[in-house]
RORO-477688 format. One record per residue: residue number from 1; residue in three letters; x, y, z of N, C-alpha, C, O in turn. Coordinates in steps of 0.1 Angstrom, whole numbers, plus 2048, in hexadecimal, padded with zeros to 3 digits. Layout:
<recs>
+-----+-----+-----+-----+-----+-----+-----+-----+-----+-----+-----+-----+-----+-----+
|   i |  aa |  nX |  nY |  nZ | caX | caY | caZ |  cX |  cY |  cZ |  oX |  oY |  oZ |
+-----+-----+-----+-----+-----+-----+-----+-----+-----+-----+-----+-----+-----+-----+
| NUM | ALA |   X |   Y |   Z |   X |   Y |   Z |   X |   Y |   Z |   X |   Y |   Z |
...
+-----+-----+-----+-----+-----+-----+-----+-----+-----+-----+-----+-----+-----+-----+
</recs>
This chain:
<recs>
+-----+-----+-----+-----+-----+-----+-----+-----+-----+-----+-----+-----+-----+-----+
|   i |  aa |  nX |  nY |  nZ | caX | caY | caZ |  cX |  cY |  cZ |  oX |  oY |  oZ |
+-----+-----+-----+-----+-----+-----+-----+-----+-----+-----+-----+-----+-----+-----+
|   1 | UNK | B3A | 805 | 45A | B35 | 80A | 44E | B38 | 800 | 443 | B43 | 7FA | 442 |
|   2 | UNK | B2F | 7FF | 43A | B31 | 7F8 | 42E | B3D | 800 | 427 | B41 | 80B | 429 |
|   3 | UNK | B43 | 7F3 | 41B | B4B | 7F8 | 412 | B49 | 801 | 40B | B51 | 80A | 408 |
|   4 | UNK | B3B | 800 | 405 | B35 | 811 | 3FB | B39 | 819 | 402 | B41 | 820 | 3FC |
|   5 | UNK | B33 | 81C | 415 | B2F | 827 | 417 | B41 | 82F | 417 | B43 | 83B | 414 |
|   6 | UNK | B4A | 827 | 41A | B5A | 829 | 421 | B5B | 82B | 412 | B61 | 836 | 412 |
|   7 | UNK | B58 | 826 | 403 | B5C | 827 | 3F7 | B5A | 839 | 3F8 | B64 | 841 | 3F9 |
|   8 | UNK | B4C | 83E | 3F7 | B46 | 848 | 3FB | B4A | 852 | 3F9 | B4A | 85B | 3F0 |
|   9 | UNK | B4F | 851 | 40B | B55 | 858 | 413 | B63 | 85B | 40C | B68 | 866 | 409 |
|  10 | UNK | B69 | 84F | 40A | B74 | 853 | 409 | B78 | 85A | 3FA | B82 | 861 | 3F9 |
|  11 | UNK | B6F | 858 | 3EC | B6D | 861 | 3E3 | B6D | 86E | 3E6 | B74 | 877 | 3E1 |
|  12 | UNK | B62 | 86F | 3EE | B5F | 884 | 3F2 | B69 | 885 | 3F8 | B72 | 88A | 3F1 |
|  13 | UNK | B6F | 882 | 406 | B78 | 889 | 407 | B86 | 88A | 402 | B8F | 892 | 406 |
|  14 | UNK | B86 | 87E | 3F5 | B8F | 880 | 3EE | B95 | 88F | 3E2 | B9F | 896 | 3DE |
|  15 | UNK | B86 | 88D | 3DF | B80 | 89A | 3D4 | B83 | 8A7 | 3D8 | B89 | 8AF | 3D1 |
|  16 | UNK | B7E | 8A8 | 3E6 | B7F | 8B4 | 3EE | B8B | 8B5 | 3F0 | B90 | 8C0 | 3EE |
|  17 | UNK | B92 | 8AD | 3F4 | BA3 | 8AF | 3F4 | BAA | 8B6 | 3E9 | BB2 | 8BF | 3EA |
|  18 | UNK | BA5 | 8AE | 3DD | BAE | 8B2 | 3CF | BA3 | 8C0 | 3CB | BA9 | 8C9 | 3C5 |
|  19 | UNK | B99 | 8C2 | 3CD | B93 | 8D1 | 3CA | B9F | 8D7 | 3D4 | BAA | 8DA | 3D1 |
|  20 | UNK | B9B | 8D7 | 3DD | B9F | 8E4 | 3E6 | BB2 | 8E5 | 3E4 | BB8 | 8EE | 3E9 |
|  21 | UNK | BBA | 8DA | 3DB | BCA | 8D8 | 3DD | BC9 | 8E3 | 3CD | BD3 | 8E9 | 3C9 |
|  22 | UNK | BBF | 8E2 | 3C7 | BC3 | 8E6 | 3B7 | BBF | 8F3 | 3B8 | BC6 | 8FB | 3B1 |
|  23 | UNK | BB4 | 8F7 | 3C0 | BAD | 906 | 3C1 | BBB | 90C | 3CB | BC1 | 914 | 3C5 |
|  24 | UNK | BBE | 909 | 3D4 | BCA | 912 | 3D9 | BD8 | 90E | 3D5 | BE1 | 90E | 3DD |
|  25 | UNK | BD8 | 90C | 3CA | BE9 | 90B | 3C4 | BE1 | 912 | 3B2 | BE8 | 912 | 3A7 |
|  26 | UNK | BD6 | 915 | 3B4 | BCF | 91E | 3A5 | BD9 | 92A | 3A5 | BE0 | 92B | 3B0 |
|  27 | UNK | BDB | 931 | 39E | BDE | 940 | 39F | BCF | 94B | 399 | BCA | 950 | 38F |
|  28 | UNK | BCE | 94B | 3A8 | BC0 | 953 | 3AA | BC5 | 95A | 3B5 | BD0 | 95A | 3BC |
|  29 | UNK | BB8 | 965 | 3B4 | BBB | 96F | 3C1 | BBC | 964 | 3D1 | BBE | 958 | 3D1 |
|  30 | UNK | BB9 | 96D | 3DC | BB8 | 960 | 3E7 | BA8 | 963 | 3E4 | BA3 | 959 | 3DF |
|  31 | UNK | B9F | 96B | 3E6 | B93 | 972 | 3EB | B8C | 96A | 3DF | B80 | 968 | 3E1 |
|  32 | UNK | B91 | 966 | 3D4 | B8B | 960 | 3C8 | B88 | 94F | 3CC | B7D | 949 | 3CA |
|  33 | UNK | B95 | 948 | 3D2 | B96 | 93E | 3D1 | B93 | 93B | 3DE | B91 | 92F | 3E1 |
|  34 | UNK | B92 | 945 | 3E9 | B87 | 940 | 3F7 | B7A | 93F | 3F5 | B73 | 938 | 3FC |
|  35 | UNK | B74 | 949 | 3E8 | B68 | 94A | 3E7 | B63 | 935 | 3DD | B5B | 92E | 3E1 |
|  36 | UNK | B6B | 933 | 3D3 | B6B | 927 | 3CC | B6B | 91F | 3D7 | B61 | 917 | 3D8 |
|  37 | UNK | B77 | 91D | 3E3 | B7A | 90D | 3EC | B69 | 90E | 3F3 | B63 | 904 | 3F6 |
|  38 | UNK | B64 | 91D | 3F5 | B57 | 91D | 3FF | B4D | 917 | 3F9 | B48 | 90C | 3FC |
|  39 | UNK | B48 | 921 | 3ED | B3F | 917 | 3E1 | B44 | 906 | 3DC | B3B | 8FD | 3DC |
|  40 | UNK | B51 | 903 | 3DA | B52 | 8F3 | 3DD | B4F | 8EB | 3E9 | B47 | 8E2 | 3E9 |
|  41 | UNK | B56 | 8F0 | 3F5 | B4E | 8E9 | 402 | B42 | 8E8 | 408 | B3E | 8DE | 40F |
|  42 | UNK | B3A | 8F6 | 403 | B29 | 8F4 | 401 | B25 | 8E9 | 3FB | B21 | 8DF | 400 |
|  43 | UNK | B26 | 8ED | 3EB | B26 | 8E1 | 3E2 | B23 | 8D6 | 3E9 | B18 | 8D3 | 3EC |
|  44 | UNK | B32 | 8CB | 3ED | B38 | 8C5 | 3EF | B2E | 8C1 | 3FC | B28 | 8B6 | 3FA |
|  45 | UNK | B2D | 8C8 | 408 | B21 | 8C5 | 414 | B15 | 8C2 | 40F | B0E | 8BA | 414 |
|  46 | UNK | B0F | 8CB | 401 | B04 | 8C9 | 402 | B00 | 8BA | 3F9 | AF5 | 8B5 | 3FB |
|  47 | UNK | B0C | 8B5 | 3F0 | B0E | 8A7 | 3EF | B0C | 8A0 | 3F6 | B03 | 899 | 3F3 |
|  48 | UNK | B14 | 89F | 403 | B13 | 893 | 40D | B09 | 896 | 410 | B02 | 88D | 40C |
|  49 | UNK | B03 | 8A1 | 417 | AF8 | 89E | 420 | AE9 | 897 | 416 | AE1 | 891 | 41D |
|  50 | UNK | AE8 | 898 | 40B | AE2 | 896 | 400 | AE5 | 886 | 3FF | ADB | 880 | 401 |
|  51 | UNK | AEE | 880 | 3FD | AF0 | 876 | 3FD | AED | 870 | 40A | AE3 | 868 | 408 |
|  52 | UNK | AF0 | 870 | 413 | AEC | 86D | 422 | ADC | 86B | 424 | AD7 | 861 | 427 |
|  53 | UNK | AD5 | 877 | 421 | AC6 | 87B | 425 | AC3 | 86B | 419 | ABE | 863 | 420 |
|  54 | UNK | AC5 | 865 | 40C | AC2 | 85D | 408 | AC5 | 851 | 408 | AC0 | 849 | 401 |
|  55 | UNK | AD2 | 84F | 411 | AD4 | 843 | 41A | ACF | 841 | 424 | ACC | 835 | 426 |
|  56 | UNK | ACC | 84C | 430 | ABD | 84B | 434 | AAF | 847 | 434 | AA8 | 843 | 43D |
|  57 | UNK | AAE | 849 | 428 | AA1 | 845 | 422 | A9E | 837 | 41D | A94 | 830 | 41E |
|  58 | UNK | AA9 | 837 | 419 | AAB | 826 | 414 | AAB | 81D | 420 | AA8 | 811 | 420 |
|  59 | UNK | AB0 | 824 | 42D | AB3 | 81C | 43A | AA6 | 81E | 43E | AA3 | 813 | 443 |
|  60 | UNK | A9F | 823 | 43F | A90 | 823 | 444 | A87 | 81B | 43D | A7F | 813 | 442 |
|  61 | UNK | A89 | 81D | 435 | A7D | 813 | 42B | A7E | 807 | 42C | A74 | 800 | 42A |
|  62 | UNK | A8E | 801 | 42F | A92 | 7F6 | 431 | A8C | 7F0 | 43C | A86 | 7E5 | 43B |
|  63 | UNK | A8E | 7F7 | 448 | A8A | 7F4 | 454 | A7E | 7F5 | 453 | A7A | 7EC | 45A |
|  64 | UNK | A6E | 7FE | 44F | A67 | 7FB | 44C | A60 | 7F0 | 446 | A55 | 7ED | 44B |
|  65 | UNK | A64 | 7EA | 43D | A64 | 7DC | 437 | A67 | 7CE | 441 | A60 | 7C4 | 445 |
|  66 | UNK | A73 | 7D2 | 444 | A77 | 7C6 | 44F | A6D | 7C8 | 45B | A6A | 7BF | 462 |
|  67 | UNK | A69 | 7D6 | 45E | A61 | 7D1 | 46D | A51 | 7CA | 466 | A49 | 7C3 | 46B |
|  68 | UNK | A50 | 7CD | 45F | A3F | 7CC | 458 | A40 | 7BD | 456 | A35 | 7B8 | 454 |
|  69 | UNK | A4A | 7B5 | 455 | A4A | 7A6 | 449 | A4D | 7A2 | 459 | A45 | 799 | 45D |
|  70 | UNK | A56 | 7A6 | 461 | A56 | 79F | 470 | A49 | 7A3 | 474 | A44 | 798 | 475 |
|  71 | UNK | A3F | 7AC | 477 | A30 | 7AA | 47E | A2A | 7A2 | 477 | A21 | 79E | 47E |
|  72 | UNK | A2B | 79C | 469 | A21 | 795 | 463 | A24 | 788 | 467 | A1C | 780 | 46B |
|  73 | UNK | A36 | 785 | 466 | A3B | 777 | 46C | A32 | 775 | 47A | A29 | 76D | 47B |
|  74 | UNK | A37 | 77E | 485 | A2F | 77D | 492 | A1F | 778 | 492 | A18 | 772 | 49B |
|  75 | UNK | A1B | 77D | 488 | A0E | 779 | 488 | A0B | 771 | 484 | 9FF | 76F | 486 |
|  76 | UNK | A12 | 769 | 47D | A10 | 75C | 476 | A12 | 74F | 47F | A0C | 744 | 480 |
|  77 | UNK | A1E | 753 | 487 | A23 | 74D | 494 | A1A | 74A | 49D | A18 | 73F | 4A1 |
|  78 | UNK | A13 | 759 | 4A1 | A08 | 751 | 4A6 | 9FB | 74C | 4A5 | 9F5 | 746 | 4AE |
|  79 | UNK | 9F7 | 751 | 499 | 9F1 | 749 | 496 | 9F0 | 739 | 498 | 9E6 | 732 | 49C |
|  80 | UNK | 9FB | 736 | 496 | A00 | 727 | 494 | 9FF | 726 | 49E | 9F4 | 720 | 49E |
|  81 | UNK | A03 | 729 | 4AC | A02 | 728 | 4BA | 9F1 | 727 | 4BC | 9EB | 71D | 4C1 |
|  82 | UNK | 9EE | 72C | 4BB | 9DA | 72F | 4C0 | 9D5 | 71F | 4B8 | 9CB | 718 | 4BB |
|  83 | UNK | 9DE | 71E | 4AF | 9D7 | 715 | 4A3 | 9D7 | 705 | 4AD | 9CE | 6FD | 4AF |
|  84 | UNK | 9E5 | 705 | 4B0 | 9EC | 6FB | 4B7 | 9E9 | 6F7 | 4C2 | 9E7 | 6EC | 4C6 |
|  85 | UNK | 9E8 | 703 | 4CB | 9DF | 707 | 4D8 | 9D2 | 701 | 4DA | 9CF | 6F7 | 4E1 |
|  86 | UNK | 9CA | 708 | 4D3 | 9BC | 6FF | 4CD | 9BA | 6F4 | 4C9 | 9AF | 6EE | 4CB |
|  87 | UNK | 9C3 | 6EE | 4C4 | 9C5 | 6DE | 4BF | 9C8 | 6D5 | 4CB | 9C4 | 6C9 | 4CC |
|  88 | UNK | 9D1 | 6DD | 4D6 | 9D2 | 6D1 | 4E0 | 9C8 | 6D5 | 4E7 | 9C2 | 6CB | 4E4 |
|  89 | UNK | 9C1 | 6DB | 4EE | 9B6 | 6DE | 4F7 | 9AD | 6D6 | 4ED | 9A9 | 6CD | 4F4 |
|  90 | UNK | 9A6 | 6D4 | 4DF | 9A0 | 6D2 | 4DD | 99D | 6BF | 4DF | 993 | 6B9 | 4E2 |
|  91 | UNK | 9AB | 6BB | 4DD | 9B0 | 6AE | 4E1 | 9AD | 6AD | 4EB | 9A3 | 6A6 | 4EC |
|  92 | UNK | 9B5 | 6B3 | 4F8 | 9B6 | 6AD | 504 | 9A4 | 6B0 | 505 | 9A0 | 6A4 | 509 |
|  93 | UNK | 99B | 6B6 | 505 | 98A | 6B4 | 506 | 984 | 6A7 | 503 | 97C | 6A2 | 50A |
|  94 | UNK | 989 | 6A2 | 4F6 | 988 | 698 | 4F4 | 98C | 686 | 4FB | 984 | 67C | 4FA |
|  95 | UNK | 996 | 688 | 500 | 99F | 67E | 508 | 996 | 67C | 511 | 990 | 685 | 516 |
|  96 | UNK | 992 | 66C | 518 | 98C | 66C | 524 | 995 | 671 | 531 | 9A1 | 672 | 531 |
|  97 | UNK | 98F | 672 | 538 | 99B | 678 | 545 | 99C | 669 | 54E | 993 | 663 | 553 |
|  98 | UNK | 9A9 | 667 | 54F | 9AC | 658 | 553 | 9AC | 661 | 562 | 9AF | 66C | 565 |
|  99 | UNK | 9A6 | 650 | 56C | 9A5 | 650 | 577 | 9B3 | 653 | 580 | 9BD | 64F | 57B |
| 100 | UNK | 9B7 | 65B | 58E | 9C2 | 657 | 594 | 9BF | 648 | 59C | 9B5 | 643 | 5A2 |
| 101 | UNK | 9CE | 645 | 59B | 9CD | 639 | 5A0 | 9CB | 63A | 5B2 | 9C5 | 631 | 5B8 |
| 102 | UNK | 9CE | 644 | 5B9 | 9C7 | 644 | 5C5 | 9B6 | 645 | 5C4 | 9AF | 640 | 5CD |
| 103 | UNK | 9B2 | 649 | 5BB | 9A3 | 64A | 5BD | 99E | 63A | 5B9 | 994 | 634 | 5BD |
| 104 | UNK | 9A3 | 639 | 5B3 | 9A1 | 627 | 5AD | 99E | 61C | 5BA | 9A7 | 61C | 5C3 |
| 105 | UNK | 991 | 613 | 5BB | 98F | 609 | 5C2 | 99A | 603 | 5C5 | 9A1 | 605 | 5BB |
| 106 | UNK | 9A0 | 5FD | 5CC | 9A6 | 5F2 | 5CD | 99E | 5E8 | 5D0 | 993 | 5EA | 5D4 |
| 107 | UNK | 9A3 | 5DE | 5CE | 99A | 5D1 | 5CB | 99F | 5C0 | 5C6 | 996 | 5B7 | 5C4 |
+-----+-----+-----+-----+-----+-----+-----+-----+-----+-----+-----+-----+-----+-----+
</recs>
């Protein structure tokens, strides 16, 4: 994992620690302050997962880009190859075709 994502991580569940250390040392009912840590941990999930679905996104797009700029490279590649290809065929047509020396008179 990158250092952001470990930064992140390690923020929420920091947060989530000191919510949930300050809500149960509150002087609240219990039934008050289970109902607060449940609405914080919702909260709190529906953060990450929220953040996540758009590190997602950003990872797809990425990889979208990188595969699209690699098919165009590939295609450029061969291009060059057909290009090159064609250039020596086109040569070697031209070249007389030298005799073998067994077929050659001796004399």
């Amino acid at each position: 994992m990158s250092k952001l994502t470990n930064g992140v991580i390690g923020f929420v569940a920091g947060a989530a620690a000191g919510i949930i250390t300050g809500l149960l040392l509150a002087p609240r009912k219990g039934e008050e302050t289970r109902q607060i840590v449940k609405d914080k941990t919702k909260k709190a999930s529906n953060d990450i997962a929220q953040e996540f679905e758009e590190k997602m996104e950003k990872i797809q797009e990425r990889f979208k880009n990188f595969k699209e700029k690699a098919e165009e490279e590939i295609e450029e590649v061969e291009e060059k190859i057909n290009d090159v290809s064609a250039s020596v065929e086109s040569s070697a047509k031209k070249r007389p075709k030298k005799a073998n020396a067994k077929e050659q008179p001796k004399g």
